[in-house]
N, C-alpha and C positions, 0 to 999 in steps of 0.2 A: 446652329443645331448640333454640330460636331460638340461645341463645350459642352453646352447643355447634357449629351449624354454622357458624357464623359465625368461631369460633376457627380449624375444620379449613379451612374456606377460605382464612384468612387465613395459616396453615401451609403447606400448598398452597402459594400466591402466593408465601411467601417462601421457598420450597423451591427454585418455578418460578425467582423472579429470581437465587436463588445458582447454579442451573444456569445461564441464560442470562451470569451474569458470568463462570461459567467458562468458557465455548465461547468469549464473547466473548475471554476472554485466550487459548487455546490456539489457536484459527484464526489473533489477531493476531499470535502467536510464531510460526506456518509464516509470516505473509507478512515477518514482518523480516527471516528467513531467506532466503527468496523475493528481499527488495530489496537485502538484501545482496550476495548471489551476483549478480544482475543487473549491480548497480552494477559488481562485480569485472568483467564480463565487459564492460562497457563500459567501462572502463576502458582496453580492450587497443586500442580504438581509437589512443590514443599509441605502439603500437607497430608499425603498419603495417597495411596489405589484409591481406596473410598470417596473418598472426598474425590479427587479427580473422575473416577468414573462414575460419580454419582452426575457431578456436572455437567459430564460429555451427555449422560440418558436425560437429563433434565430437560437440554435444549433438544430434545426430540418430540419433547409432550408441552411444552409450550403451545398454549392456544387448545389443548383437549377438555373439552370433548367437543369445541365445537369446529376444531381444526383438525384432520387427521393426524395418526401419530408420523414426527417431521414435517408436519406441512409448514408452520409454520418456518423452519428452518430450509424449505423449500424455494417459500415464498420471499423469504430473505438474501437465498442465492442467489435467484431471479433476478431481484432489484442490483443486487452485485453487480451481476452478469451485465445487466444493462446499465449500468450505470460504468463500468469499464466501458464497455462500448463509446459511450459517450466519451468521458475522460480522454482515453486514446485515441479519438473522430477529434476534437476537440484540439490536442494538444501538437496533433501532423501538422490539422487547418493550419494552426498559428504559426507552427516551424516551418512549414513552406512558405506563408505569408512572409515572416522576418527574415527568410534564406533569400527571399524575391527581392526585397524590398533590397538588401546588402548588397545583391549582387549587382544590383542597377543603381546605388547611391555613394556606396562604399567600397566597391572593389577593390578600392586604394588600400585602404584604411587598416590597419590591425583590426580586429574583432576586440583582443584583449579579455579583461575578465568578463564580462557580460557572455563573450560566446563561448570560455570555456562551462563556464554556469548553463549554458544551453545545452551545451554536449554533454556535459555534466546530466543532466536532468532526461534528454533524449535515451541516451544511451544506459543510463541509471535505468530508466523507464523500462526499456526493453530488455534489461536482467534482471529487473521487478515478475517482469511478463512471465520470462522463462522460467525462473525460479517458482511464482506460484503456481503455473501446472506442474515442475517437480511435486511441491509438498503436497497437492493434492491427491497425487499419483500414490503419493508415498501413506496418509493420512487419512485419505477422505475416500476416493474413486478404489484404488484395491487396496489398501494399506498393506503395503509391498514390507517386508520385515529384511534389511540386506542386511542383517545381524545374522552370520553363519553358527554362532555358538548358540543362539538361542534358538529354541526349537517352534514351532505354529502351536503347536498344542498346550507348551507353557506359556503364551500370548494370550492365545484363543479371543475371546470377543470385547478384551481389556485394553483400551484406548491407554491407561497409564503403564502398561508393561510395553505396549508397543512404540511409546515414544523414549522408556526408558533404554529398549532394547537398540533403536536407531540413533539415539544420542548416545551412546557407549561406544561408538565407533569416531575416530575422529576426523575422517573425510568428511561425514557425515557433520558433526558440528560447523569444521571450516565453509563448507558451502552457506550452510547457515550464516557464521559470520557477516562474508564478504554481504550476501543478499539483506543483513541487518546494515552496511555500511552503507551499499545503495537506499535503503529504503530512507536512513537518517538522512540523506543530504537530500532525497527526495523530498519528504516532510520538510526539513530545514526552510528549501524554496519554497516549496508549494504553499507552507502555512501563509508563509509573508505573504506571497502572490498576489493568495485569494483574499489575505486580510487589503492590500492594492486593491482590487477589484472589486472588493464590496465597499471601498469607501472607507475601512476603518485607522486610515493613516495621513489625516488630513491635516493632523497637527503633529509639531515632534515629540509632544508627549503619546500623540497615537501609534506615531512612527517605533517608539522605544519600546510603547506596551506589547504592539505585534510584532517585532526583532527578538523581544524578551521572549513573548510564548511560541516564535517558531521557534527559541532553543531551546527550551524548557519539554516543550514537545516530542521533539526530536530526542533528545537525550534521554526524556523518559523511556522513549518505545523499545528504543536500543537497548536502554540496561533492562529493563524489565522481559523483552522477549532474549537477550544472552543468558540471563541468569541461570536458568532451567537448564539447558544444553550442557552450558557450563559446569553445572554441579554435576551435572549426570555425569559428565565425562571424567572429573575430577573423584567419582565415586560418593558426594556429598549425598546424593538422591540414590536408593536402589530400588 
């Protein structure tokens, strides 16, 4: 009786962890989609105020007249929101699971590269976190302007002067940086991961094709979300 429960537990747990690797890979596919689209739309800073601030009011009327005005952009935070939830529910589960499992099989053992990729991606994770309540703080919740030379009033309600003004400072870029360096090596894994997880590395041609686009991935997001900062600071963008 004692095995018996013991097997259905162990069932259980490993039922539990193949759910938590899948939510983990499906939340992480909304947010590449998520950083892709972002990256695009900041982008447009190369193309002037206009054009930028036309985009930023665009995604507010998305879904009118039968959405309120932002609802739709409301409804998309939402799904965010919860779908981090999940992500970070998800990615503990498993990091206490594999801490568990180490410390009662492996204790001996070097960890090696596997556990710095873990720490790597843990710790990544959690100046992911911190970082994006910065930018929202900064962007979205009060679009906080720590540009002293620039005044509120030549900002005023212009999403492209206010990011021009915050990338003019270069603390302000650096932060950005290091949080584009975490997020690359976050994507880098994650891509693979979840391509693991849903199956699509079953052959080594499948292996090559998701190695190839977690770097291809990664590498886009990073140059395309430094670009913008980068000019601004460099005085490319005014």
């Amino acid at each position: 009786m004692a095995t018996q429960t013991v097997n259905l537990a162990n069932a259980k747990a490993r039922r539990t962890t193949v759910a938590m690797k899948l939510l983990m890979a499906l939340t992480g596919a909304l947010f590449v989609f998520y950083v892709l689209m972002h990256m695009y739309g900041n982008l447009k800073v190369f193309a002037g105020q206009e054009s930028f601030d036309s985009y930023a009011h665009h995604l507010r009327t998305i879904g009118e007249p039968i959405l309120p005005y932002a609802g739709f952009l409301w409804l998309f935070r939402l799904l965010l929101i919860g779908s981090l939830v999940g992500h970070a529910y998800s990615a503990f589960y498993l990091w206490s699971r594999a801490s568990g499992a180490r410390s009662q099989r492996y204790a001996v053992r070097a960890a090696g590269a596997a556990a710095f990729r873990s720490k790597a991606m843990r710790w990544g994770g959690v100046a992911l976190l911190a970082f994006l309540v910065f930018h929202l703080i900064q962007f979205t919740i009060s679009k906080v302007n720590f540009n002293g030379d620039v005044t509120a009033a030549s900002i005023g309600d212009s999403p492209y002067r206010l990011v021009v003004a915050s990338f003019q400072l270069w603390w302000v870029v650096l932060i950005y940086l290091v949080a584009l360096a975490a997020l690359g090596l976050h994507l880098h894994h994650g891509v693979w991961s979840a391509a693991q997880t849903l199956g699509l590395t079953t052959s080594p041609e499948a292996r090559t094709r998701a190695k190839t686009a977690a770097v291809f991935i990664a590498a886009l997001v990073v140059v395309g979300f430094a670009l913008p900062p980068l000019a601004i600071l460099f005085g490319l963008v005014e």
